[in-house]
C-alpha positions in Angstrom: -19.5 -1.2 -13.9 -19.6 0.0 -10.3 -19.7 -3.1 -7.4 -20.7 -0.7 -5.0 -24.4 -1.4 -3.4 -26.7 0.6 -1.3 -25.9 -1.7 1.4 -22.1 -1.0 0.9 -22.8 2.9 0.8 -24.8 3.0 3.7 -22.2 0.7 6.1 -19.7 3.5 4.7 -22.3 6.3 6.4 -23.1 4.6 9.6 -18.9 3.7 9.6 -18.4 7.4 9.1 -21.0 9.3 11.5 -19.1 7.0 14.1 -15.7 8.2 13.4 -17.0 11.7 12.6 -18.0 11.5 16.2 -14.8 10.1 17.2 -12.5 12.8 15.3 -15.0 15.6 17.0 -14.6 14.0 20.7 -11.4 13.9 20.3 -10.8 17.3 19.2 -12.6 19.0 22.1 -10.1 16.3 24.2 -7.3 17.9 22.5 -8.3 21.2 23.0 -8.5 20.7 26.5 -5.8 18.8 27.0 -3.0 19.2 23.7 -1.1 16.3 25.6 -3.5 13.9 25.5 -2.1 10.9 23.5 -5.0 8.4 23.8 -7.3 11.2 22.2 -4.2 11.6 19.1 -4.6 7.6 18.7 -8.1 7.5 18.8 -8.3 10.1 16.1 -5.8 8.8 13.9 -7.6 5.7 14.3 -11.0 7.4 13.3 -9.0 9.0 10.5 -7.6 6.2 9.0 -10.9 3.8 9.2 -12.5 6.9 7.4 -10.2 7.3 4.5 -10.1 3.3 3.6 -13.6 3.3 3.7 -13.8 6.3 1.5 -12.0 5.0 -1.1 -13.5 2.0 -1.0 -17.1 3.5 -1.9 -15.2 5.8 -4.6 -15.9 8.6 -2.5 -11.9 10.0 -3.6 -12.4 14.0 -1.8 -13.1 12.5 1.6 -10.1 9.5 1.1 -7.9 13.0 0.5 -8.6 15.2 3.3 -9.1 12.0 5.8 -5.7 11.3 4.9 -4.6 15.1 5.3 -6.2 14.4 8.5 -4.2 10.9 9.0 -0.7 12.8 8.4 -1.5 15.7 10.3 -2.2 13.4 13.7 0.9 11.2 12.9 2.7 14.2 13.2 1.3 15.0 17.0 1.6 11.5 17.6 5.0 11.0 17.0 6.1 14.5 18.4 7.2 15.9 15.4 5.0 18.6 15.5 3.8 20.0 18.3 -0.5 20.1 18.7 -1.5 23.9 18.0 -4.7 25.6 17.5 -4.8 25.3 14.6 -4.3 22.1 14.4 -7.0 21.4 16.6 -9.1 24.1 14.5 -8.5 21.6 11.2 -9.6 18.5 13.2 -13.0 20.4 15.0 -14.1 21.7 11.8 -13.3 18.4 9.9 -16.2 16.7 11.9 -18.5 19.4 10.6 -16.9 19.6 7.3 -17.6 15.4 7.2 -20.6 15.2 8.2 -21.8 17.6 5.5 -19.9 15.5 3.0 -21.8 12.7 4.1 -25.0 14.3 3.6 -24.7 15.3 0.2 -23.1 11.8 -1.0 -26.1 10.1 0.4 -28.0 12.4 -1.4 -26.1 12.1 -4.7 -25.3 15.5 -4.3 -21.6 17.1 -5.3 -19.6 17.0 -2.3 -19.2 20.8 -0.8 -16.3 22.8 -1.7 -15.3 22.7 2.0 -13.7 19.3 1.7 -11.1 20.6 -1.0 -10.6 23.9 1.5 -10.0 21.7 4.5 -7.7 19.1 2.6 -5.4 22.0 1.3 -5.6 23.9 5.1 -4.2 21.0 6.5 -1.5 19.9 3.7 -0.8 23.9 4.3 -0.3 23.1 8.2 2.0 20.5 7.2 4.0 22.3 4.9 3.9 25.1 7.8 5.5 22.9 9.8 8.5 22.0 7.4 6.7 18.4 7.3 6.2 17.5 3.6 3.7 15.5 2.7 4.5 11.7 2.8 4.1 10.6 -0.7 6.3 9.4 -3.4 5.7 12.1 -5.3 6.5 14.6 -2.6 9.8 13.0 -2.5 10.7 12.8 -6.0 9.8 16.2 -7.0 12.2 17.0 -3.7 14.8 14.8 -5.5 14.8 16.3 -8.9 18.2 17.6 -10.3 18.5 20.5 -12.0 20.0 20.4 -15.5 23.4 21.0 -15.1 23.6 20.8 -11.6 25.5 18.1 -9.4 23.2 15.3 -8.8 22.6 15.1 -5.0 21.9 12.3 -2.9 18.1 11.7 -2.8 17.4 11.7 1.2 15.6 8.5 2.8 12.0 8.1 2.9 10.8 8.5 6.4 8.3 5.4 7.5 5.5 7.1 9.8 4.6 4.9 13.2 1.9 3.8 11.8 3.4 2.6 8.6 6.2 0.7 11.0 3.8 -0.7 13.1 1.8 -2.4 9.9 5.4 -3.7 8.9 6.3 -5.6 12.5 2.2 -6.6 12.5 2.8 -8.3 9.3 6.1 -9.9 10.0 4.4 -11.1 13.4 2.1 -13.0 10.9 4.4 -14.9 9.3 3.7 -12.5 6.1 7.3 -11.9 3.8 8.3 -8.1 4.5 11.0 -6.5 1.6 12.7 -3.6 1.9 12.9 -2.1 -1.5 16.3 0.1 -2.8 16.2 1.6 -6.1 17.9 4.3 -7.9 16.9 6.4 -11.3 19.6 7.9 -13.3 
């Protein structure tokens, strides 16, 4: 049994018209200026409030490509990848692509195919990039041996800023942080 309520699912739509509006802003910012960091934190921001909301309410297609959106603007924030046009294409048509996501989830419609297409164009600008996706899975399929082959050593599991700055914010609060080494054979 579901424990989401219409009051629930509405604070997600009012939450997500604002950072629609926010990831929209801020890619007309970009466009104008691909240097503007303040517009990249904003977003990623925006991004990030919109995918944990997302899967809050179940809604599991907008969690995916908000977080396709989440990875793409870590990547211009930390200067790993330099802010293109198409890049900034991804992030102006997400707004669009969101709000019409919205709309038919209010609606109890199917969400439109557009939020798959936008969620693999972006993963597709990572991977253009030579950025892999940061998931565990992403890693271990990168890790995988061969039969018969030497085993390599599996590389190191990059920590975004964001991800760094949640670690130091919890160890600021007195919360226990681990760092976590394991090995499969």
């Amino acid at each position: 049994m579901s424990i989401l309520t219409a009051d629930l699912m509405q604070d997600f739509y009012d939450e997500a018209a604002e950072q629609t509006q926010v990831l929209e802003s801020g890619g007309l910012r970009l466009e104008a200026n691909p240097r503007d960091p303040e517009a990249i934190a904003e977003m990623f921001r925006a991004a990030h409030t919109l995918k944990g909301g997302a899967a809050t309410v179940e809604l599991r297609e907008i969690a995916d490509l908000t977080h396709a959106l989440e990875d793409l603007l870590d990547e211009f924030r930390s200067n790993r990848r330099a802010v293109d046009a198409r890049g900034v294409g991804a992030i102006l048509r997400s707004a669009d692509v969101l709000r019409a996501a919205r709309g038919a989830a209010s609606a109890g419609r199917a969400l439109p195919p557009a939020v798959a297409e936008l969620k693999a164009e972006v993963r597709d600008i990572l991977g253009a990039s030579g950025a892999a996706a940061a998931s565990p899975r992403a890693s271990s399929d990168a890790a995988r041996v061969a039969p018969g082959a030497a085993p390599r050593r599996a590389s190191k599991i990059a920590l975004s800023e964001y991800d760094r700055l949640e670690i130091l914010e919890a160890a600021r609060k007195g919360r226990r942080v681990y760092r976590v080494h394991f090995a499969l054979d």
